[in-house]
Backbone as CSV, one residue per row, in Angstrom:
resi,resn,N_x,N_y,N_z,CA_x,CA_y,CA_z,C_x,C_y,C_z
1,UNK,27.938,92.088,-116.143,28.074,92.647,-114.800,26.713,92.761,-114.123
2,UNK,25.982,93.038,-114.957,24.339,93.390,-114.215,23.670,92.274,-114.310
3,UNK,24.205,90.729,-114.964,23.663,89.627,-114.600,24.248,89.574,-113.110
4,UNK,25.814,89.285,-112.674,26.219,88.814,-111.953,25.573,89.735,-110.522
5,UNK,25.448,90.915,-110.296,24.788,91.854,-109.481,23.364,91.231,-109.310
6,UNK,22.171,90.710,-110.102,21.327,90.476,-110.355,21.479,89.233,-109.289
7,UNK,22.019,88.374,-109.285,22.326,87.006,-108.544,22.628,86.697,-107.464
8,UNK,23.810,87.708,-107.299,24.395,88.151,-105.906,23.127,88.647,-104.743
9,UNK,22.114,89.054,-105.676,20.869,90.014,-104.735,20.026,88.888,-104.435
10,UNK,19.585,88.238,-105.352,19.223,86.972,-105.064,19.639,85.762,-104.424
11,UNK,20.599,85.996,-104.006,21.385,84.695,-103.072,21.079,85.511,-102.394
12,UNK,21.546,86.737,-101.668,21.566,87.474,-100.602,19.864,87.466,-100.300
13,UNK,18.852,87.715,-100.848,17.431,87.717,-100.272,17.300,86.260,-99.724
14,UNK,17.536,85.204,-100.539,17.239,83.543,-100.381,17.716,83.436,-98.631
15,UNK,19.043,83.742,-97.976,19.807,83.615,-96.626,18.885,84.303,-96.322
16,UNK,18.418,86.045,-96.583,17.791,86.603,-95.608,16.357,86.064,-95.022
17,UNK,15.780,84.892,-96.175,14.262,84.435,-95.887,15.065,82.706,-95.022
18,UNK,15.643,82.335,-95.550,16.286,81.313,-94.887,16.970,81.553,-93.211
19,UNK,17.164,82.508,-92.933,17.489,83.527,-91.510,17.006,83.702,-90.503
20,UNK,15.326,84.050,-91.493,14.012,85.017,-90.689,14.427,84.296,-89.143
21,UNK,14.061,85.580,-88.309,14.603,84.923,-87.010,13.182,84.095,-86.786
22,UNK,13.918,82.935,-86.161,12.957,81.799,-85.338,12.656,81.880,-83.638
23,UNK,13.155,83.031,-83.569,13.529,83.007,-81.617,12.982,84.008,-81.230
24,UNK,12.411,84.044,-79.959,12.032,85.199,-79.183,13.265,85.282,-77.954
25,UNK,12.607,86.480,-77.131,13.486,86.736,-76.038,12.207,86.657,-74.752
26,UNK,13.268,86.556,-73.439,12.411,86.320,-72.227,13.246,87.982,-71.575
27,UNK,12.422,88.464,-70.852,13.469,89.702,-70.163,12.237,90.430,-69.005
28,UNK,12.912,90.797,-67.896,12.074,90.948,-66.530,12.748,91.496,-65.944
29,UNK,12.456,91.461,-64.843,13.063,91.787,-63.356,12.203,90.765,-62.142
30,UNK,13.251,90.091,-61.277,12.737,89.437,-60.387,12.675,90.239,-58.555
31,UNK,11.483,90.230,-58.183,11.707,91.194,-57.241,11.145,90.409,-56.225
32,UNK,10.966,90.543,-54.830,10.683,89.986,-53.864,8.934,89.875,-53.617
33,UNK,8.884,89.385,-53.143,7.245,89.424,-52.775,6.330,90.593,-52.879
34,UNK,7.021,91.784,-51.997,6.551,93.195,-52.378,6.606,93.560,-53.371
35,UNK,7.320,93.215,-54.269,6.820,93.556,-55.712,7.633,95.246,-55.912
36,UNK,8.566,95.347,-54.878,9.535,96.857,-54.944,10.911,96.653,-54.842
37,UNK,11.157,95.521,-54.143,12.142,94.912,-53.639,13.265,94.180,-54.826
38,UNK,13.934,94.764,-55.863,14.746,93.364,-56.381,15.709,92.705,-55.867
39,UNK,15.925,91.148,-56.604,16.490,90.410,-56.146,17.859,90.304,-56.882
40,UNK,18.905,90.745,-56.349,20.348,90.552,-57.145,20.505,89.284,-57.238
41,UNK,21.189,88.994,-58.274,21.821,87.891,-59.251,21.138,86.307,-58.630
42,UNK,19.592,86.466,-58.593,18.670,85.342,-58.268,18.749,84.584,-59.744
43,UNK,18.821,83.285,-59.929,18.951,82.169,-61.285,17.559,82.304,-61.776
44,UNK,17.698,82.709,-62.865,16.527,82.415,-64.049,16.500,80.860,-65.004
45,UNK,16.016,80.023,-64.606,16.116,79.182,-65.646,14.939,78.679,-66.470
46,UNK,15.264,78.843,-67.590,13.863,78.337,-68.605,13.842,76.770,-68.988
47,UNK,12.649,75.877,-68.638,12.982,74.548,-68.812,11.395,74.487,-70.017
48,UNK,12.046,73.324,-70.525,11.062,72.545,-71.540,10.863,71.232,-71.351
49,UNK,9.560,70.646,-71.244,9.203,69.034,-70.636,10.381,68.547,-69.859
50,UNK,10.591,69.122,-68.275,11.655,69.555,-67.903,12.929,69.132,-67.989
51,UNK,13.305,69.243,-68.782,14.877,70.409,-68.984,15.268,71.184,-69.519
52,UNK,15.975,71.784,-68.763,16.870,72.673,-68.642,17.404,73.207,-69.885
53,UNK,16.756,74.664,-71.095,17.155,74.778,-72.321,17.967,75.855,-72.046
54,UNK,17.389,76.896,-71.057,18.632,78.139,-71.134,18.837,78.588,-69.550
55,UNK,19.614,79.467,-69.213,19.208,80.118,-68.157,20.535,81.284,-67.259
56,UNK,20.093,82.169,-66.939,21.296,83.032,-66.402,21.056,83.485,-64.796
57,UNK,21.842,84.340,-64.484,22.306,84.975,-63.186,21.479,86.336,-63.324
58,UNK,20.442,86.216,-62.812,19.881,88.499,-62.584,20.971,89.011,-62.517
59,UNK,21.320,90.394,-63.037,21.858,91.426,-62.594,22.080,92.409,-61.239
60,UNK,22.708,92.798,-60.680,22.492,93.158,-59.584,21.669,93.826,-58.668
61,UNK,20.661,94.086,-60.033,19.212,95.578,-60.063,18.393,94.090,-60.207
62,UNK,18.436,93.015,-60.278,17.645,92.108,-60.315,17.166,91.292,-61.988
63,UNK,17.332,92.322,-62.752,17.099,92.463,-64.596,17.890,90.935,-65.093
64,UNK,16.628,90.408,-65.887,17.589,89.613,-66.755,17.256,89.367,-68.019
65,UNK,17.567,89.260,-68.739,17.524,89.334,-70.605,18.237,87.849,-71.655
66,UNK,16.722,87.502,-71.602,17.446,86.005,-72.208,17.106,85.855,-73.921
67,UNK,18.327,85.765,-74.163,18.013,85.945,-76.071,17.803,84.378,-76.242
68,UNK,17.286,84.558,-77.977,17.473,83.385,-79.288,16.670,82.023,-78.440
69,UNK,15.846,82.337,-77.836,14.514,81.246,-77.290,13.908,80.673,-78.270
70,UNK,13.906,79.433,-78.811,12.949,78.664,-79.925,11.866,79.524,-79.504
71,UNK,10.927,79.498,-80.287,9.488,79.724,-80.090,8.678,78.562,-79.043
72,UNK,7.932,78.482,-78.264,7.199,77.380,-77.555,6.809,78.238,-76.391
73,UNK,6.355,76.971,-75.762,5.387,76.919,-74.211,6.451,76.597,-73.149
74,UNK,7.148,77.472,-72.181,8.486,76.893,-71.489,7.460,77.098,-69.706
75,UNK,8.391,76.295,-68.852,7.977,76.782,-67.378,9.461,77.789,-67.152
76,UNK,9.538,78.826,-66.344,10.364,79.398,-65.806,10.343,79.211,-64.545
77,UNK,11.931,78.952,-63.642,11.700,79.199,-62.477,12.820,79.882,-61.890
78,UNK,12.535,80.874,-60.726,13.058,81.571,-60.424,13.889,80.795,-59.160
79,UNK,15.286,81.506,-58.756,15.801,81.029,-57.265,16.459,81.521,-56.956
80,UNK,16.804,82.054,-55.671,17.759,82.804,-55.197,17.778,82.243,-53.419
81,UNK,19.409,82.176,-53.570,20.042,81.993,-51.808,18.975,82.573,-50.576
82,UNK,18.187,81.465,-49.634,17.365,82.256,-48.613,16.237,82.476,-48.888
83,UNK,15.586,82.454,-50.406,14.391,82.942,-50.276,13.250,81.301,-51.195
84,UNK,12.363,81.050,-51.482,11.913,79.997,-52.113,11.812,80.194,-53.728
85,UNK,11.754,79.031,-54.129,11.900,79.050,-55.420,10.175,79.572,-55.741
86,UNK,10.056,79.954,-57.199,8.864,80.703,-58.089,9.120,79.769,-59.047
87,UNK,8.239,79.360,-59.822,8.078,78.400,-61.005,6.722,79.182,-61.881
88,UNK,6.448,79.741,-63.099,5.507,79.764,-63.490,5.766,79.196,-64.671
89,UNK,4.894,77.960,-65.040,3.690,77.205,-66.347,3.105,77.928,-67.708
90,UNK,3.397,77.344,-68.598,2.886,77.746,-69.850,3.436,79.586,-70.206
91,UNK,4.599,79.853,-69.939,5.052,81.166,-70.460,5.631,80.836,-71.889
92,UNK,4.620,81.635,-72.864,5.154,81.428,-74.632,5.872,82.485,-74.970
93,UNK,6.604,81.701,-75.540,7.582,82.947,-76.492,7.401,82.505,-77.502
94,UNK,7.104,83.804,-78.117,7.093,83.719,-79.689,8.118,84.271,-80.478
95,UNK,7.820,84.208,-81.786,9.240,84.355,-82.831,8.875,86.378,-82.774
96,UNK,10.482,86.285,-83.218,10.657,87.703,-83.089,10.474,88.604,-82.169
97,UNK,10.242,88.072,-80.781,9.173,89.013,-80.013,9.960,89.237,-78.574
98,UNK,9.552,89.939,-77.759,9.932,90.036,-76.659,8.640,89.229,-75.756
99,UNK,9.161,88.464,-74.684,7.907,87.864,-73.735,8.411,88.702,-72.107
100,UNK,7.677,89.751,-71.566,8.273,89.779,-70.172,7.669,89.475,-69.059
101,UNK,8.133,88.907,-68.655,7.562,88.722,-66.603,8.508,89.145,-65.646
């Protein structure tokens, strides 16, 4: 019994190092020029040597929260109805981590 327990722990550590998360997260708020102002449900999209890997809708407070991002160097760009698009270059996410703008 205390072999088979013994094994079970060891498969179970092997998945947990085989697991280790590989992804970061992106998470912000997009706000208007003034910098007080947010922008409801303006498109976040994250591109890589451009395209298009993830991307969502702001929240209505402007907030958006993007999980399970490979690790790398992405451009983000921002857009919303009426106003011009925002693009910023070389934003890294790293493993495990939160990146915010």
């Amino acid at each position: 019994m205390k072999r088979l327990l013994s094994i079970l722990l060891f498969v179970a550590g092997i998945q947990a190092v085989a697991f280790a998360q590989t992804t970061g997260e992106l998470k912000g708020t997009v706000y208007e020029e003034d910098g007080t102002t947010p922008i409801p449900f303006a498109t976040v999209v994250i591109e890589e040597g451009g395209k298009m890997v993830t991307g969502q809708a702001a929240d209505i407070d402007g907030n958006f929260w993007l999980k399970n991002i490979s690790a790398g160097t992405y451009t983000v760009k921002f857009s919303s109805a009426g106003l011009p698009p925002v693009t910023y270059n070389g934003i890294i996410i790293s493993n495990a981590g939160i990146t915010s703008l």
